[in-house]
C-alpha positions as CSV (number, residue, x, y, z in Angstrom):
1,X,23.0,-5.0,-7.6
2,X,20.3,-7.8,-7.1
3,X,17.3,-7.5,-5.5
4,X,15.7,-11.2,-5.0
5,X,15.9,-12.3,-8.8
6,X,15.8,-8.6,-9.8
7,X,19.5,-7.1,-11.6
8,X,19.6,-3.3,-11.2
9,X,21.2,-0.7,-13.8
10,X,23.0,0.7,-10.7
11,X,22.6,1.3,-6.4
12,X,21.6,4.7,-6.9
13,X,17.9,4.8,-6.3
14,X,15.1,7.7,-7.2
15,X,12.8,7.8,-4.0
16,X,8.9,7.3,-4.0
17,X,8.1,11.2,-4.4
18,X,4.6,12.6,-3.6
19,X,3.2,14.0,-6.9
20,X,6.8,14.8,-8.5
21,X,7.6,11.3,-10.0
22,X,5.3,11.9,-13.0
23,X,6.2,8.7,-15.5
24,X,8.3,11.0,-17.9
25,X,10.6,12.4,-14.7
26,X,11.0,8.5,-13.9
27,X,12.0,8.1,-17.3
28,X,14.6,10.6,-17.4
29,X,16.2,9.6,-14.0
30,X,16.0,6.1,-15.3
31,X,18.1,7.4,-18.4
32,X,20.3,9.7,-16.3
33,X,21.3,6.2,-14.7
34,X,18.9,5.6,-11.7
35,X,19.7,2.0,-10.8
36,X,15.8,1.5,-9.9
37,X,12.9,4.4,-10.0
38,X,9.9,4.3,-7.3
39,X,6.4,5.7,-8.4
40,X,4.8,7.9,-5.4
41,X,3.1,6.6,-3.0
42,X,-0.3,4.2,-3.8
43,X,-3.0,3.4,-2.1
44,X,-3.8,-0.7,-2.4
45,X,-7.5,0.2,-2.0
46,X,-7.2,2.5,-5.2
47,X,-4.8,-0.5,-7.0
48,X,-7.7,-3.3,-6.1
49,X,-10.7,-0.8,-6.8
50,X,-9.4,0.7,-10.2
51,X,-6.5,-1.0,-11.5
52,X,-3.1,0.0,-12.6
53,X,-3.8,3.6,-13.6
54,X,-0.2,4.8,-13.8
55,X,1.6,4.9,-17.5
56,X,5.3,3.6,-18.0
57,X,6.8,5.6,-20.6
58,X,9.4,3.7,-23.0
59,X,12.4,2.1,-21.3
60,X,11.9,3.2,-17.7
61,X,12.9,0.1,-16.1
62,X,13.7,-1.1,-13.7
63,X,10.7,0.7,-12.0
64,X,8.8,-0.3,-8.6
65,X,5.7,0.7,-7.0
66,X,5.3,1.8,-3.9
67,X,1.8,0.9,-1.9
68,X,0.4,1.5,1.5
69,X,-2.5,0.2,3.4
70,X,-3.7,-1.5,6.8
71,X,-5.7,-4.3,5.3
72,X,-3.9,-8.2,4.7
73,X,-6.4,-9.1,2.2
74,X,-6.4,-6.2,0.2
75,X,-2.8,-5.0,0.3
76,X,-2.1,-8.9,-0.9
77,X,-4.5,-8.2,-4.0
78,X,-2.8,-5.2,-5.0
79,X,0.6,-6.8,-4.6
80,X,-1.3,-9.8,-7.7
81,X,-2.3,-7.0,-9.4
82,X,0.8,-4.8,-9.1
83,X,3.2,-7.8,-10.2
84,X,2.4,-7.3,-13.8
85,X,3.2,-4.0,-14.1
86,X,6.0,-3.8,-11.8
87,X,9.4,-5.0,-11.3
88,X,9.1,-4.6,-7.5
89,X,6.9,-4.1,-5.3
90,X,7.8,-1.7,-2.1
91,X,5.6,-1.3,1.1
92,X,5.9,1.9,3.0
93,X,6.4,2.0,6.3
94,X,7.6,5.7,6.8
95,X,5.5,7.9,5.4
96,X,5.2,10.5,8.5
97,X,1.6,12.0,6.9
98,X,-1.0,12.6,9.8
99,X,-4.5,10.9,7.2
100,X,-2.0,8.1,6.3
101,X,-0.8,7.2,10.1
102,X,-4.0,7.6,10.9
103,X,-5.7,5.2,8.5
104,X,-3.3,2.6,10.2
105,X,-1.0,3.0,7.4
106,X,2.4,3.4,6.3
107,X,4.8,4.7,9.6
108,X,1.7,3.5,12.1
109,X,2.7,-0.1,11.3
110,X,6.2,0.1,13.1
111,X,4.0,0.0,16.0
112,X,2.2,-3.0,15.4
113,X,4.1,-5.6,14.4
114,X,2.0,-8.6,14.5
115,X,-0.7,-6.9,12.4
116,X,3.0,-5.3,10.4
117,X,3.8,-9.2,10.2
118,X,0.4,-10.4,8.5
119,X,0.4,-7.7,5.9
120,X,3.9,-8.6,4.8
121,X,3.4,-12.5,4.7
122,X,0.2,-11.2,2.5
123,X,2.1,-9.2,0.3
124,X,5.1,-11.5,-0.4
125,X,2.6,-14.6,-1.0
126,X,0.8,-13.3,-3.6
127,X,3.7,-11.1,-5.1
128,X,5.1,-12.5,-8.4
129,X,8.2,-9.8,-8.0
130,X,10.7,-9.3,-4.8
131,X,9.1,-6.9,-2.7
132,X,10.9,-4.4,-0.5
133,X,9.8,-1.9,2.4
134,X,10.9,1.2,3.1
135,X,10.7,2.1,7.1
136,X,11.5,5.2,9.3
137,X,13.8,4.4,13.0
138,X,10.5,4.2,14.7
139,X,7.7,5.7,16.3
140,X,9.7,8.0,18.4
141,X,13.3,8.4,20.0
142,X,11.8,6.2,23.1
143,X,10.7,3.5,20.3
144,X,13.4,3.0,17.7
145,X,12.6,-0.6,16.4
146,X,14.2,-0.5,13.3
147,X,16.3,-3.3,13.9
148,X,13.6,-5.6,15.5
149,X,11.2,-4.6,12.7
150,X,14.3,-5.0,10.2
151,X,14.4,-8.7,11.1
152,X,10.8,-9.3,10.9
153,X,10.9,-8.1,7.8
154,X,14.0,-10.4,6.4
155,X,12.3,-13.4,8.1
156,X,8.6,-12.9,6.2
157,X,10.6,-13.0,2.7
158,X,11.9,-9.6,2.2
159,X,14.4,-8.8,-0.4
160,X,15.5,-5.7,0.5
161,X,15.0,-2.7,3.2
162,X,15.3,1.2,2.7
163,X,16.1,2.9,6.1
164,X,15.4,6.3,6.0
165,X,17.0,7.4,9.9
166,X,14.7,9.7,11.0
167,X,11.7,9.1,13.5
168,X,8.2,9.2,12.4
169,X,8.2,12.5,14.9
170,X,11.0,13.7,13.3
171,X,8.9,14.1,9.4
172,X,11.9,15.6,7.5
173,X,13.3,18.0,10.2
174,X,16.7,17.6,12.3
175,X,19.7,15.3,11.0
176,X,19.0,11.9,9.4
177,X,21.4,9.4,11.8
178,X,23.1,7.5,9.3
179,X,24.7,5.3,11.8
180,X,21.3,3.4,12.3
181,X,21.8,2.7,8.8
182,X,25.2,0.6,10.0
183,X,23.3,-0.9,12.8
184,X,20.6,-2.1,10.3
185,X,23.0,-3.8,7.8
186,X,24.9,-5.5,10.3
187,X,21.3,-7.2,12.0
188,X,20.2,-8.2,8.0
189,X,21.8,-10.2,5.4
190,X,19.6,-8.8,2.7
191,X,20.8,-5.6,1.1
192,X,20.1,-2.6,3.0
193,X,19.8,1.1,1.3
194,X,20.1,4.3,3.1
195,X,18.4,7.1,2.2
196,X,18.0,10.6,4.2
197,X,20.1,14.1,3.3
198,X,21.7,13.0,0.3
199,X,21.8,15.9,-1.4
200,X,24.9,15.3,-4.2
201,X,27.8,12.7,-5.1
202,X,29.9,13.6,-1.8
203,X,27.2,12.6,0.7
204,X,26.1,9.2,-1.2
205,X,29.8,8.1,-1.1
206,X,30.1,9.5,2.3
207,X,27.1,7.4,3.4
208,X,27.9,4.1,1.7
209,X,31.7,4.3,2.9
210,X,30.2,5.2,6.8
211,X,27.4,3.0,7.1
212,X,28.1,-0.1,4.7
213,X,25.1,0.3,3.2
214,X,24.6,-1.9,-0.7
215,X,23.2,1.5,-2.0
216,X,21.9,4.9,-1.4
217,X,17.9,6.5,-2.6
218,X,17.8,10.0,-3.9
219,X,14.5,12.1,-3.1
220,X,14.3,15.9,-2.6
221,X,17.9,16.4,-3.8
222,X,16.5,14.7,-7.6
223,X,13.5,17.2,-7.8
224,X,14.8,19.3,-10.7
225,X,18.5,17.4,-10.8
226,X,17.8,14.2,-12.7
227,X,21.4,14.5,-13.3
228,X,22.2,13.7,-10.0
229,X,22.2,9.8,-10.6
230,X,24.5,10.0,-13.0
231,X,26.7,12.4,-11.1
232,X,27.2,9.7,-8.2
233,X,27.9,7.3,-10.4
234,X,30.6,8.6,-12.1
235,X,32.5,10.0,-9.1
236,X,32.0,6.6,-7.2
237,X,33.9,4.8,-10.1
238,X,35.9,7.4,-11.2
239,X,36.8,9.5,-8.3
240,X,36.5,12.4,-10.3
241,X,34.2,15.4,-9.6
242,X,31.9,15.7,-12.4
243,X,31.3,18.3,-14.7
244,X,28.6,21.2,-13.8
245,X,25.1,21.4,-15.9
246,X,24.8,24.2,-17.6
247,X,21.8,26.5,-18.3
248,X,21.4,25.1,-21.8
249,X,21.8,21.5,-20.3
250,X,18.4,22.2,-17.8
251,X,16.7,24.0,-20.7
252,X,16.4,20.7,-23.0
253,X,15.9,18.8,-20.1
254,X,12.9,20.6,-19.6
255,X,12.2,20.4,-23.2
256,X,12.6,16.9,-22.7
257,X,10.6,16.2,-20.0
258,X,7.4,18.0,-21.2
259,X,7.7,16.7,-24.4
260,X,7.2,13.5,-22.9
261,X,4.2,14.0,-20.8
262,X,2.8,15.7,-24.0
263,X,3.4,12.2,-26.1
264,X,1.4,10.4,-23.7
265,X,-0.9,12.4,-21.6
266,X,-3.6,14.9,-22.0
267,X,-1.9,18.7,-22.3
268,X,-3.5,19.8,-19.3
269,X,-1.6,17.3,-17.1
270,X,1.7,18.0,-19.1
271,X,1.3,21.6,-17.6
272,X,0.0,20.7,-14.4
273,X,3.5,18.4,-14.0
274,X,5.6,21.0,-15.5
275,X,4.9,23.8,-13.5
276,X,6.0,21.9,-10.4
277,X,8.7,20.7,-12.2
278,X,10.3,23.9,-13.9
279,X,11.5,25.9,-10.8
280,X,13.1,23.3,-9.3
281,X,15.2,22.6,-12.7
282,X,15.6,26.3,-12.5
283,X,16.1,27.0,-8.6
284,X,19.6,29.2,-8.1
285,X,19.5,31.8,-10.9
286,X,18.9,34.8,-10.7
287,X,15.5,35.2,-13.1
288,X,13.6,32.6,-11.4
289,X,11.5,35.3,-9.0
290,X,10.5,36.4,-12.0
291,X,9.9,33.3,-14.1
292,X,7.7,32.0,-10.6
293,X,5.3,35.4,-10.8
294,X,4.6,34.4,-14.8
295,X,4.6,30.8,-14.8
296,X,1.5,30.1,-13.1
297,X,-0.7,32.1,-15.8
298,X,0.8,29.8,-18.3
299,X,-2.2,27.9,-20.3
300,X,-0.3,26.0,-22.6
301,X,2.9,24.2,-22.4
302,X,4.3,25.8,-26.2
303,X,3.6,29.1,-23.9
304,X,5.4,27.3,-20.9
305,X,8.4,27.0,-23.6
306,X,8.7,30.1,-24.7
307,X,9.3,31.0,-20.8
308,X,11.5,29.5,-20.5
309,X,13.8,30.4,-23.5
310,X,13.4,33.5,-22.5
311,X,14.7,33.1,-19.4
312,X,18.4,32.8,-20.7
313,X,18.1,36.4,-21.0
314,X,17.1,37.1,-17.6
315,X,19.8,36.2,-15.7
């Protein structure tokens, strides 16, 4: 799909995930067919004080940043900077986390829209890449402005908007209401993307074929299922239900993925990424109490390895 001038592999997105989108898990969902991967969440303060400090492994691309902050000026600098790293740049407006809304950040925005409305013309100006934003339903159930704030956003420039259909309130609990995601794409011509309690291939075609929506994002339901991209993609086109990952299939994924982040990083993050990363690929069998209890006295990741062949045998 196109984004702006920007061609994606596919409209099956990775979300902007909080400490688990490490650069080699981008890669691998990148790989496993994610049209477009989004780094966590960063600060424009941190991009304008210290640079790009985040390392794009290989052929992850396309890949967008994600950046939050309540200041015109300096969230237009980091959308300069950001421009030659980037393919896109995305602006959140949903994060529900109490030090970012309070900052005047992220989800606090959808309640000021003129200030919402400088920091956009700010960051589209001096963005060399399409920029998208990803926004919440609103403040509240009283003060659901996703549509208004939808066409603020397509009139400052815009060139695509995630709706994740869940109040700020809300933060991740109760039922994501998809059909704001229908009322959104029939306000906007720009593409619209729908994200919220996708959890396999079922619910994204379910979503897309309910709402209208040009795509779906993929967060929690990724963490450990890089496969998942793929998955969607191939029932969507094929109407076929694909094939289920074996045990073998997550082992060398792991393998995989903390080889990686051993290519390119100090061992010390490689393990720090890795034991987050391992239960989810893992999650579901019956071993993994005990794999939990062992893991986090791990010191080295040929250590975390052996673990983990091991745990073929557990289950």
């Amino acid at each position: 799909m196109k984004i702006g001038n920007l061609t994606t592999k596919s409209n099956i997105f990775l979300a902007p995930l909080h400490r688990f989108n490490d650069p080699a898990f981008l890669n691998l969902c990148s790989k496993m067919g994610a049209g477009i991967v989004f780094t966590g969440m960063v600060s424009s303060y941190k991009i304008v004080s210290k640079g790009i400090d985040f390392k794009i492994i290989g052929d992850t691309k396309p890949i967008a940043v994600q950046i939050f902050g309540s200041d015109e000026e300096i969230m237009g600098k980091a959308a300069k900077i950001s421009s030659d790293f980037f393919d896109l740049i995305d602006i959140n407006l949903g994060c529900p986390s109490r030090k970012v809304f309070e900052s005047g950040s992220g989800s606090a925005l959808l309640s000021d829209l003129k200030k919402l409305r400088r920091i956009i013309r700010s960051v589209v100006k001096n963005a060399s890449v399409p920029v998208s934003v990803k926004i919440r339903s609103g403040a509240n159930k009283r003060d659901k402005n996703f549509i208004e704030v939808g066409k603020l956003l397509e009139g400052e420039g815009v060139s695509m908007i995630t709706l994740h259909p869940r109040t700020v309130d809300m933060g991740f609990s109760g039922r994501a209401e998809w059909e704001e995601i229908g009322l959104l794409k029939k306000s906007v011509k720009i593409p619209v993307i729908g994200s919220g309690d996708i959890k396999n291939y079922l619910d994204a075609e379910r979503m897309i074929k309910e709402t209208g929506c040009d795509g779906v994002m993929v967060g929690r339901a990724a963490i450990g299922n890089p496969w998942i991209f793929r998955e969607i993609t191939y029932y969507l086109y094929n109407h076929k239900i694909p094939e289920k990952i074996s045990l073998g299939e997550k082992i060398e994924m792991i393998k995989m993925h903390a080889s990686l982040l051993l290519e390119n990083f100090n061992e010390n993050y490689a393990l720090i990424q890795m034991k987050l990363h391992v239960p989810k690929y893992l999650k579901g069998y019956s071993g993994i109490n005990r794999l939990n209890k062992i893991l986090n006295g791990v010191k080295s990741i040929k250590e975390l390895i052996s673990l983990v062949e091991k745990f073929k045998i557990w289950i």
